[in-house]
C-alpha positions, 0 to 999 in steps of 0.5 A: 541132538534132539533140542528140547525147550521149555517155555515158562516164566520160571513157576513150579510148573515150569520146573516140573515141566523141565524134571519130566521132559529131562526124565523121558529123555534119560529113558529115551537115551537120546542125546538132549539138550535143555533150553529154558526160555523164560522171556515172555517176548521170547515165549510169544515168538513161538505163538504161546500164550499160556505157560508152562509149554514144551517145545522140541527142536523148535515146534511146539508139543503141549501148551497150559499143562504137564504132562507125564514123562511117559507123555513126553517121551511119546512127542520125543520120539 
């Protein structure tokens, strides 16, 4: 199960962030789990300075934008 973080502080950013990367998973059809992370302590563990990020199982992929789901799928994969 491929383990799928968000990394924000809850903004509309963050939530299309969360809409995309849940959408390139469907499409995927991998077995996925969400986590958001919205604790700026938390966040700054994973060395993120500037949100929305997305993280999968625990490494980082894109830092300060939203990508499409096409994009994501790519980091997925």
């Amino acid at each position: 199960m491929k383990k799928i973080q968000i990394l924000g502080t809850g903004c509309a950013k963050c939530k299309k962030l969360a809409e995309n990367a849940e959408a390139a998973a469907k499409a995927l059809g991998i077995e996925y789990e969400i986590e958001k992370i919205t604790d700026i302590n938390d966040i700054m563990k994973f060395g993120v300075m500037v949100t929305p990020a997305l993280a999968a199982d625990g490494t980082v992929k894109v830092v300060g934008k939203v990508p499409s789901p096409e994009e994501i799928k790519g980091m997925l994969s």
